[in-house]
N, C-alpha and C positions, 0 to 999 in steps of 0.2 A: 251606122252605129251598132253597138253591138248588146244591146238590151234583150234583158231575158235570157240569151244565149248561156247557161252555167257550165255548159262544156268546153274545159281547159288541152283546144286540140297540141299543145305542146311542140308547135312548129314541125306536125308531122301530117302525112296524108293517112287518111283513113285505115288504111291497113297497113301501115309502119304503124300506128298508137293501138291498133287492137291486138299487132305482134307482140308491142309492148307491153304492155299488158299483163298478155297472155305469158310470157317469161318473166314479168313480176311478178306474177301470183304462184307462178308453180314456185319459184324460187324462195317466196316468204311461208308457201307451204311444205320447203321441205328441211329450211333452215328457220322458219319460227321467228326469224329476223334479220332483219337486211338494211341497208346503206345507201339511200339515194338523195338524190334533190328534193326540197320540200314541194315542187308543183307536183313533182311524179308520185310523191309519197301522197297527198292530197289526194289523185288520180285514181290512185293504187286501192286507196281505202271506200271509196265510191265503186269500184270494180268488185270487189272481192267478198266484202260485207253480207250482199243479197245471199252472194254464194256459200258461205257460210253458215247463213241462214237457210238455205234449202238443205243443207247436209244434216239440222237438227230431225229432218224425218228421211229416215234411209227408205227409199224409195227405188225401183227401176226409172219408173219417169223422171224423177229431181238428178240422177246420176246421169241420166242421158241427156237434161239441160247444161248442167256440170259440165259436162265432159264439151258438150259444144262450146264453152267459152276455156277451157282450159287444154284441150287434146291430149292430155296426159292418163294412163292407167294408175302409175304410180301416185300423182298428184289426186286422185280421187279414192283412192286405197285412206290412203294418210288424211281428207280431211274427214273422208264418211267414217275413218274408226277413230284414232287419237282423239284428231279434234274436235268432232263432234261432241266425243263424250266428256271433255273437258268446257265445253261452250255452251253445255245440254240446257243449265238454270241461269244463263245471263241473257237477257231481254234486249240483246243489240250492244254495239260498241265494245265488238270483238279486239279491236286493233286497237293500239298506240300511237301517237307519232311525239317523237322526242326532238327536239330543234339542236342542232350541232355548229361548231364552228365551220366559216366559210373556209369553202376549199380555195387553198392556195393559188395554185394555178392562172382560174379564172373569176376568182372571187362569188361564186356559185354559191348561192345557200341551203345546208344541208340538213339532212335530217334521219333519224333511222324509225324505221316502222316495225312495230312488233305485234305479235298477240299477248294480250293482254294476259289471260290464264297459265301461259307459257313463263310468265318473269316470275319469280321465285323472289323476287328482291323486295317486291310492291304486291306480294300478296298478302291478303290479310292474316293468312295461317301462321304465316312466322313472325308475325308481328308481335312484341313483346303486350302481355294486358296494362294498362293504364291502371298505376295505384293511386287513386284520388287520396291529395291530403290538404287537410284544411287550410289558410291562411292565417298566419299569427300572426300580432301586432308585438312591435319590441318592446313594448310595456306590460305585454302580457295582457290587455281590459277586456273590451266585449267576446274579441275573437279566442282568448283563450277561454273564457268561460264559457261559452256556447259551443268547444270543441267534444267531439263524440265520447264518453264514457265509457275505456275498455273493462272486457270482465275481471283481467288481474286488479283495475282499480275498485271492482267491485268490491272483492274481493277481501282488500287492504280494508275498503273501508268497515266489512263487513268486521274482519277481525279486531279493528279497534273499539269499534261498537261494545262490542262481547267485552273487551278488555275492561271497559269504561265502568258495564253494568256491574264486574266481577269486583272492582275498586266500590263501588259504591255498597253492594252485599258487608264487605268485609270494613269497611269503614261503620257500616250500622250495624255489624253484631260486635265492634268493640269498642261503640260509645257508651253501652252500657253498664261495662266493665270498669269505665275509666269513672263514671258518677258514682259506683259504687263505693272505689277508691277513695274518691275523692268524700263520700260521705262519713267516713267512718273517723277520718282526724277529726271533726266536728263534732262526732256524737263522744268523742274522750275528751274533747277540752271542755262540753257542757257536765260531764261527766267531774271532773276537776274541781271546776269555777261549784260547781254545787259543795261538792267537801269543803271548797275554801271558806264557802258562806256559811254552814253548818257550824265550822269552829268559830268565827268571828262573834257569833251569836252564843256561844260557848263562854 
């Protein structure tokens, strides 16, 4: 039985799957992304990871562990500078693995692996900001009243205010005008009605 074993030997002997390996890792470090089967890509990302991570401290020793599992100059050039420096503040889970359609052929399932800080498409830099907007109801009730108050409505309201208090000044300095008005045909008809009663008694 084959419990506990987590190592996926991919129907190869020992040093066919560490040749492999070792030409999948240089190849995803020097194209950043590459095209295989999901066991290998699986494989790939448990190989490469640690190493990765030993490149976040440039070291003599950590390049000369490096180098023993990858035997490339070039490949440890490109991951102790680029990548490194692009990997410096993420805490593990360098890679990607994106699931593809099955190859033709042999109906094979496939998949592509990338580095993660390398995709330009899923990073958060160019991610457009998120405008938060409220939820309105079609009748306009709780949701529109409880929706946030901009300053241009400040604004309006503010000037109508001033409009309101400027109506109400001008309405009180010409009601007094108006009783004045209205007082004086009063005091000529008592004015009148008095001569009238003067002659009658006459």
């Amino acid at each position: 039985m084959r419990h506990g074993k987590k190592i996926n030997k991919l129907g190869r002997t020992p040093a066919h799957r560490k040749a492999l390996m070792m030409n999948m890792a240089n190849s995803l470090i020097e194209h950043k992304r590459i095209q295989t089967t999901q066991a290998k890509a699986k494989a790939l990302r448990e190989y490469i990871e640690p190493l990765v991570t030993k490149s976040k401290e440039d070291t003599l020793h950590n390049r000369r562990i490096v180098f023993r599992k990858l035997k490339s100059k070039e490949a440890i050039n490109e991951l102790f500078g680029p990548i490194s420096d692009k990997v410096a503040d993420r805490p593990g889970g360098y890679t990607r693995i994106i699931k593809l359609q099955a190859r033709r052929s042999d109906s094979a399932e496939l998949a592509m692996i990338e580095f993660v800080d390398f995709n330009e498409l899923y990073t958060k830099e160019n991610k457009p900001a998120k405008t938060r907007r409220t939820r309105r109801s079609r009748r306009g009730g709780a949701a529109a009243a409880t929706a946030p108050v901009t300053t241009e409505e400040k604004v309006v309201e503010t000037e109508e205010v001033v409009e309101e208090e400027n109506l109400t000044e001008t309405t009180e300095e010409t009601t007094p005008e108006v009783k004045e008005e209205t007082e004086t045909p009063t005091e000529e008809k008592t004015d009148t009605t008095s001569e009238d009663e003067a002659a009658d008694k006459e």
